[in-house]
Steps between C-alpha positions, in 0.01 A plus 500: 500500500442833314244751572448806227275779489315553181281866425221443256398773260233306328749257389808316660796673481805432696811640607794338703810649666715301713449320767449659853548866360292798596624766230299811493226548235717681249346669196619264150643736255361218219162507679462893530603554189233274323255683758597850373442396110151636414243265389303703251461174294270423792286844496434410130378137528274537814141397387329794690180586402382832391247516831859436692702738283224745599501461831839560523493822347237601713659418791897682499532448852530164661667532861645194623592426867856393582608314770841657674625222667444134364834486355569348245158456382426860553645748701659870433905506415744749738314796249177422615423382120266203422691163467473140508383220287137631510613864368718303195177318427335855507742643277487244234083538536505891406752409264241260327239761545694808428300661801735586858363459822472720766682318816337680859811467774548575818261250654455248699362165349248503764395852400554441091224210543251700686569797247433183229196395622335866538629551129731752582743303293422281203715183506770283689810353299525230767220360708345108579121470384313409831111479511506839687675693292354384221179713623667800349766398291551276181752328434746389201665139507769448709840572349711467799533215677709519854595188654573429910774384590663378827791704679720339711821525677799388293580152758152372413472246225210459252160583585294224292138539645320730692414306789835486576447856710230323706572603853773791367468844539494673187486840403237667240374839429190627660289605274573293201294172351787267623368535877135383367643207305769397744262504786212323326745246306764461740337526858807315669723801377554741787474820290674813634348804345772801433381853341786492199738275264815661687332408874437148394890468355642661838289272720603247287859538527515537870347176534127619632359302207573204302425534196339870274195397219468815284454525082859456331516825364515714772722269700749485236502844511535635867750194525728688237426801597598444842816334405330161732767191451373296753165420355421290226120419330504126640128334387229624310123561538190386333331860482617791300379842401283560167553875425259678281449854388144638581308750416200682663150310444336770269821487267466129447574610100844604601551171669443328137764754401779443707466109463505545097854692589604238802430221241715685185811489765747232347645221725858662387377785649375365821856292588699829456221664802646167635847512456527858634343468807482133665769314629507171612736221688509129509572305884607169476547302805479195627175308583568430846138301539677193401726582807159547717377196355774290619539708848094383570600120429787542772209712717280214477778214558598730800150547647444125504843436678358756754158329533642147586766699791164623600343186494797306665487814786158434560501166605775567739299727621201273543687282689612786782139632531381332814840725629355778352130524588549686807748760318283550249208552693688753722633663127160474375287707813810756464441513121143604642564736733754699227257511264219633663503916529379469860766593746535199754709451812506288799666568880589334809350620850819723515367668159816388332431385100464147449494551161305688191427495171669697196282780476518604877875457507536766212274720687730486781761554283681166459484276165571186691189403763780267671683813612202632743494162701598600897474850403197718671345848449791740638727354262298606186428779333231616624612466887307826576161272484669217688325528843150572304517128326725354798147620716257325247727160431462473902153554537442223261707283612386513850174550429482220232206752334608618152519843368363525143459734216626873680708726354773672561886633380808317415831705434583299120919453391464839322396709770142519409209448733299221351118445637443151604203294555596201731379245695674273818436177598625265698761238432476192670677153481319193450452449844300840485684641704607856392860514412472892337330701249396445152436864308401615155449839300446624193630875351189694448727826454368547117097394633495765767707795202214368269202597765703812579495571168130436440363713802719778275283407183175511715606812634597646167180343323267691778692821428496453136101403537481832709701711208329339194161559654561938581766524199239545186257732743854693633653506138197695377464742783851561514506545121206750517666697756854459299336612198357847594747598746778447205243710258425778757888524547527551140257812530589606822791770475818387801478837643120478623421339841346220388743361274743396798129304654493348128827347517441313842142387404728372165772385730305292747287320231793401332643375842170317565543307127853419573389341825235312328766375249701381793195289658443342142863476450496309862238273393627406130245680362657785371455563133876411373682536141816286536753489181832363498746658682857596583461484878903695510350752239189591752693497770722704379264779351342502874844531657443918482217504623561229809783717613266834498252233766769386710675841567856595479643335836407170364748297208359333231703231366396373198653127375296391175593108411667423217288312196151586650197251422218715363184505695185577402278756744316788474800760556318746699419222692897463537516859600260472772707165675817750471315777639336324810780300611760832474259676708484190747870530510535844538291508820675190644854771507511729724765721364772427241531167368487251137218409324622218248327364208626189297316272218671141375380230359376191714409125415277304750457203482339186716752525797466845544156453628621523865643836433218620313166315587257679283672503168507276199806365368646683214682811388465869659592836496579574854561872665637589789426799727710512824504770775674561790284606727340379805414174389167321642443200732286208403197580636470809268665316190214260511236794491714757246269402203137501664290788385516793750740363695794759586763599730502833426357823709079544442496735211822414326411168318197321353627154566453393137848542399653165550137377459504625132817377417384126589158555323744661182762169485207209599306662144819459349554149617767585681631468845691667779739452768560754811828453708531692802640496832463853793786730473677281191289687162247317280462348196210455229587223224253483230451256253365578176403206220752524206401548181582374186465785246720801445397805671313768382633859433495717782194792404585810565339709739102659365542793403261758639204521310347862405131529481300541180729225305238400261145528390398193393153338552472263849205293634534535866269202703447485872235449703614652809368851327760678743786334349349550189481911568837589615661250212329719277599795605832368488506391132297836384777688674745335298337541175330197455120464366285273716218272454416469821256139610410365827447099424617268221186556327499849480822496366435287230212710391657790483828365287240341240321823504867732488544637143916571586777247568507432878872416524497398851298314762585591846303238702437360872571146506231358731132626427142387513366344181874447282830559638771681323729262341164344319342865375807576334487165289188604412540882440788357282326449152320872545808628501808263365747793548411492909748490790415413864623622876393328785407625816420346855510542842440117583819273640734314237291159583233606397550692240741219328178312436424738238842485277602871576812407669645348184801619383352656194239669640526875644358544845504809717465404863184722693606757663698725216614810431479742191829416401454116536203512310647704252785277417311166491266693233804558294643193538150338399493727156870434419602904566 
C-alpha cells in the first residue's frame, strides 16, 4: 500500500522522491532559474483597465505584511529577507505589474493582522478567507492550496482512514483550523494541543503521541530541516489549506488587480515555485488489517472455547452449591462489612477482637481484619486510649445498655488524631445472652475541619460586614484629612514648628488607611489588581527590603524552585503575605537565627485531600516560609488566623497580621497550611492557583511625580462636597483646570454647556441619581476624545457591581495622595 502527499497550486502537480526519504527542501537550480527570468511578456498582456492603471499610479506605496516564521510558505531566510513560496508568488506579481511592494518585518503574525485590520498595512500574501475576516478584507481566489497530512513514526504502516486514530492521542497545533475540524469531525480522536510544528515532532518522537496532523508543507520542511529520519508522512487528511492574498476592504480595486496578475502566472511557472521548495516521500508497507482480520476470527473461535469451559465450570459448580451456601453466605456478609465505610468491630467480655471489617482494620493499621482476632486495645496503636474504650466496652457489656452516637479521639496508623462518632451495643448470642460488644464509628475528622472552618468564615464575614460598612465613611475622612495635611506640608517651610505637627497628622492618617486596608484585606474585600506573575521575581525584588524588617542577627535564606508555575495575584498583595509573615517570624526569634523562604511547584490531586482538606485538586504554586523560633502549641495554632487575636505584648501588634494573610490567599482561591510544634520553629505553606499564561513584565517602581504636570481640562464629580474641595485643590495645585459638579446631573450640564475639551472625568463611583461608570457612557458622545478615573471609598464587593474593577479600567482606591492622583491622571491621558 502506498501513501503520497500531493500540494495543489490550483492544479495537480506532483513530485516523487524515493521511498521513506526525508531530504531537506533544497532550492532546484532548474526551478530558480526559470523563477529569476523576468516575465515582462506578462506586464504587457495584462487586461488592466485604465481606472486600475490609475489607481496604481496613485497609489506608489502598497505595504504588505510578512509572516517570519511559516516556513516554507512564508517565513524570513538567516538575513532576515522575505522568502517562501508566497514571496516567489509576490515577486512574479510586481513583475506582472512592474510596481514593488513594500514588505513591513519584524512582526509578529498576531501583531501584522491587528496592524491589517486597523489599515496600518494594506494586504497579506498568504491568508484563508473566513467570514470574519472578510469584514475588513477582500479577497483574491485561492492560489495555494496546502494539504494535511499524517506524521507518524517510521514502524507504523499505512494510515488509510481517519478513524483509525479513534481512541489515539494525537498531536495538533493550538491555534490552527485542524483542532476545529478534528474535534468536530473526529470526536473519538484524543487531540493533544502543542504551541509549534517542532513541539508536536519532539513529542512525537519520544512516544507522547501517536500520530502529528499538520499541512504538508511545513512538515516537510521542519522534518528536513531538522535532519528527522525517524518520521515518515504515513496517511493523509481530507482538509487542506486554501491560501489567498487579501487586501484591505476599501481597496477591493486592488484585489481585481492582483487576481488579473495571479491568473497571468503560467502553470510552468507555478511547478518550478514547486520544485524548489516541496519535497515529498512515498511509505509503502504492508496492510497488516488482513493480519487483524484473521487474528479476530481466531479471537472469536477462542472466546467461544472459553464460554463452553465456562459453561462446563458452571455446572460443576451447581452441583457443589448445597456445600457452598453456608461459605458463601459467610463470604457474602464479609463482602458487606468491607464495603461499607463504617468502621465495625466486635469483642469478647475480655475486650479481645472477635473480628472486624476492612475499613477498621486499616485504621488500626493492619490490611488483613483476620490479623486483629485475640488481639485487644494495648496491643494497638493507639494503646494510650486503651483503658478509656476498655472502661466503655465494660459498661456495656455489663450493663447490657448501649452507648450511641458520642464522640471522641482515635490515634489513626499515621499518627494523626482522628475524631470519631461511635456508638456500642451489645452483642449477644442467640440465646440472648451477652457474649461481648458490638461497636461502630464513622471518621468525622473532615465534618468537624469543615465547621471549624465555617465559624472562621462567619467570623471573617462579621468583620468584613463591620469593615465594608465604616470603610467608604473612613476612606473619605481619612482622605480629607490626607489631602490638606499633604497640601499644607507643601506650603509649610521644615524649619517652622508646625511642619514637624504636619508630618504626624500626615503620618497617622496614612497609618489609619493602611489599617483599614488590612481589615478589607482580612475580609476579601480589598480592592485588588492581580496580573500574572513571577512569584521568584517578587520575591526576589522584596528580598532587600525583608532583610532591612528582620534585622541583621537574623539569616535569610532564600531557595527559589526551579521552573516556577506563574500565578496570577495582585503583587502588592504578594508583598503584603511576605511582609506579615517575616514580621511574624521575626518576633517568634529571640536573638539570632534563619528565616527561610522557598517556592516549588505542587500537584494535588484527590488523595491529597487528607493532607490538605480545604483545597481543590489541581496544580499550585506553593511557598514556604519557615522560622526557627519558638514555635506554638495547638491551642494557639488553631486561633493564629482570627481577627485580633495575638500573642504579642498590648501595644506591639494589631492581631490582623496572620488574619490578613488568610483573608489575602482565600480571595485568591488559595489555601494554607501552618506546621508548628513549641521550641521546634514554624512553618507557613501557601498555596497559590497556577496559572496558565506567561507572566507579565515586572513594572518598575513610580516614579515620583512633581506637581503642576499638566493643564488640561478635568470634570471632577462627588457628592461628598469635602472630598470634592480638597481634590480640587489638589488638581489646581498641579496645574490642572477644573469643572468642578456635585451630582451626575450637574455634571452633565455643565460638560454640554463647556465650550473647551474636558479631557478627563475624575468621578466617584457610587452617587445618588447615576453612578460613575454609567455618566461617563453618557458624557462620552459630548466629548469622544474623553478619558475616565475612578474613585471610591466603598469595599471591592461592592464596588465590582459597577465594572470598575475590570482590568481595563483605571481606578484610584479612596484615600490618595497628590502623587497617586497625579500618576493615575497621567496614566489616564497617555503622558
Amino acid at each position: 500500500t502506498a501513501v503520497v502527499a500531493v500540494v495543489l497550486f490550483c492544479g495537480p502537480l506532483f513530485a516523487k522522491n524515493p521511498p521513506n526519504s526525508s531530504e531537506a527542501v533544497q532550492a532546484n537550480p532548474a526551478a530558480q532559474k526559470q523563477l529569476s527570468e523576468p516575465a515582462i511578456h506578462g506586464a504587457r498582456n495584462l487586461a488592466l483597465t485604465e481606472e486600475e492603471r490609475a489607481w496604481l499610479q496613485a497609489h506608489p506605496v502598497i505595504r504588505v505584511m510578512h509572516d517570519p516564521a511559516w516556513a516554507p510558505v512564508e517565513f524570513a531566510d538567516a538575513q532576515e529577507n522575505p522568502s517562501g513560496i508566497t514571496e516567489d508568488y509576490l515577486r512574479l506579481v510586481e513583475q506582472r505589474l512592474g510596481i514593488t511592494f513594500e514588505r513591513v518585518g519584524g512582526l509578529s503574525w498576531q501583531e501584522a493582522m491587528a496592524r491589517l485590520q486597523r489599515r496600518d498595512l494594506d494586504m497579506t500574501i498568504c491568508l484563508s478567507a473566513t467570514a470574519e475576516r472578510s469584514k475588513f478584507l477582500t479577497f483574491t481566489r485561492p492560489y495555494l492550496n496546502i494539504p494535511s497530512v499524517i506524521l507518524a513514526r517510521e514502524a507504523v504502516t499505512y494510515i488509510g482512514d481517519m478513524q483509525e486514530l479513534a481512541g489515539h492521542k494525537v498531536a495538533v497545533v493550538e491555534g490552527y483550523p485542524l483542532v476545529e475540524w478534528l474535534s468536530r469531525d473526529f470526536p473519538g480522536i484524543d487531540l493533544v494541543k502543542v504551541k509549534t510544528v517542532e513541539e508536536g515532532l519532539r513529542r512525537l518522537q519520544q512516544g507522547e503521541v501517536s500520530c502529528f496532523v499538520d499541512n504538508l508543507l511545513v512538515m516537510g520542511y521542519y522534518l528536513a530541516k531538522l535532519k528527522i529520519a525517524d518520521l515518515k508522512i504515513a496517511g493523509t487528511t481530507p482538509y487542506e489549506y486554501a491560501q489567498s492574498m487579501a487586501v484591505r476592504k476599501d481597496w477591493s480595486i486592488l484585489a481585481g488587480i492582483l487576481q488579473k496578475a495571479l491568473d497571468s502566472i503560467s502553470p510552468a511557472e507555478r511547478a518550478a515555485i514547486y520544485h524548489k521548495w516541496v519535497p515529498s516521500r512515498y511509505d509503502f508497507g504492508f496492510d497488516y488489517r488482513l493480519v487483524w482480520r484473521i487474528l479476530a476470527l481466531f479471537a472469536v473461535a477462542l472466546a467461544g472455547l472459553i464460554f463452553w469451559i465456562r459453561k462446563l465450570i458452571k455446572e460443576i459448580q451447581q452441583r457443589k452449591r448445597a456445600e457452598m451456601e453456608l461459605a458463601d453466605a459467610h463470604k457474602l456478609l464479609q463482602t458487606i462489612l468491607n464495603t461499607t465505610p463504617m468502621r465495625i468491630f466486635w469483642k469478647n467480655r475480655e475486650s479481645r477482637y472477635l473480628g472486624c471489617n476492612l475499613a477498621f482494620s486499616r485504621d488500626a493499621g493492619t490490611e488483613r481484619p483476620e490479623e486483629l482476632i485475640g488481639k485487644d486495645d494495648y496491643q494497638l496503636q493507639w494503646q494510650e486510649q486503651a483503658e478509656k474504650f476498655r472502661a466503655d466496652d465494660q459498661r456495656v457489656i455489663d450493663t447490657g445498655v448501649p452507648k450511641l452516637a458520642y464522640e471522641e479521639k482515635l490515634r489513626g496508623p499515621k499518627g494523626d488524631l482522628l475524631w470519631t462518632r461511635t456508638s456500642k451495643v451489645p452483642l449477644c448470642n442467640e440465646q440472648q445472652e451477652i457474649i461481648g460488644m458490638l461497636g461502630i464509628y464513622e471518621d468525622i475528622t473532615e465534618r468537624k475541619q469543615l465547621k471549624a472552618q465555617l465559624i472562621q468564615a462567619q467570623k471573617m464575614e462579621a468583620i468584613g460586614q463591620l469593615a465594608g460598612g465604616v470603610a467608604h465613611d473612613f476612606n473619605n475622612k481619612l482622605g480629607v484629612i490626607l489631602g490638606y495635611a499633604e497640601l499644607a506640608l507643601m506650603h509649610t517651610a521644615p524649619d517652622q514648628p508646625t511642619f514637624q505637627q504636619l508630618q504626624e497628622i500626615h503620618k497617622a492618617a496614612e497609618s489609619s488607611a493602611g489599617l483599614t486596608r488590612q481589615l478589607l484585606a482580612f475580609a476579601r474585600q480589598q480592592p485588588a489588581t492581580p496580573k500574572v506573575l513571577d512569584l521568584n521575581q517578587n520575591i526576589d525584588d522584596m528580598l532587600q527590603m525583608l532583610r532591612r524588617l528582620i534585622g541583621e542577627d537574623i539569616e535569610l535564606d532564600w531557595n527559589p524552585g526551579t521552573n516556577l508555575w506563574p500565578v496570577k495575584v495582585d503583587p502588592t498583595q504578594i508583598d503584603q503575605l511576605l511582609a506579615n509573615l517575616s514580621v511574624n517570624a521575626r518576633d517568634a526569634i529571640s536573638s539570632s537565627g534563619r528565616l527561610t523562604i522557598e517556592t516549588a511547584n505542587t500537584s494535588i490531586g484527590p488523595a491529597d485531600r487528607a493532607a490538605h482538606p480545604y483545597c481543590v485538586p489541581g496544580n499550585y504554586v506553593s511557598f514556604t516560609v519557615t522560622d526557627n523560633g519558638c514555635g506554638m502549641d495547638e491551642a494557639t495554632q488553631n486561633k493564629i488566623f482570627e481577627p485580633f487575636f495575638t500573642t504579642k505584648e498590648v501595644g506591639k501588634g494589631t492581631g490582623l497580621g496572620l488574619a490578613t494573610v488568610f483573608g489575602i490567599i482565600k480571595q485568591n482561591q488559595g489555601f494554607i497550611n501552618v506546621y508548628s510544634q513549641p521550641g521546634q520553629g514554624t512553618t507557613f505553606r501557601i498555596y497559590l492557583p497556577r496559572h496558565t499564561g506567561n507572566p507579565e513584565p515586572t513594572q518598575a517602581d513610580t516614579p515620583t511625580i512633581e506637581i503642576a504636570m499638566g493643564n488640561e481640562s478635568i470634570l471632577l464629580v462627588d457628592d461628598d462636597p469635602s472630598i470634592r474641595d480638597i481634590v480640587n485643590m489638589m488638581l489646581e495645585t498641579s496645574g490642572y483646570r477644573v469643572v468642578e459638579a456635585a451630582s451626575p446631573a450637574e455634571a452633565i450640564e455643565l460638560a454640554e454647556k463647556h465650550s473647551g475639551e474636558i479631557r478627563l472625568l475624575i468621578t466617584d463611583v457610587i452617587m445618588p441619581e447615576m453612578n460613575g461608570r454609567d455618566l461617563a457612557t453618557y458624557l462620552e458622545p459630548l466629548h469622544p476624545n474623553l478619558k475616565c478615573l475612578f474613585m471610591s471609598g466603598y469595599t471591592a464587593t461592592v464596588i465590582a457591581q459597577h465594572g470598575v474593577l475590570d482590568e481595563d479600567v483605571l481606578f484610584i482606591q479612596k484615600p490618595f495622595s497628590l502623587d497617586e492622583l497625579n500618576g493615575k491622571i497621567r496614566m489616564a491621558l497617555g503622558a
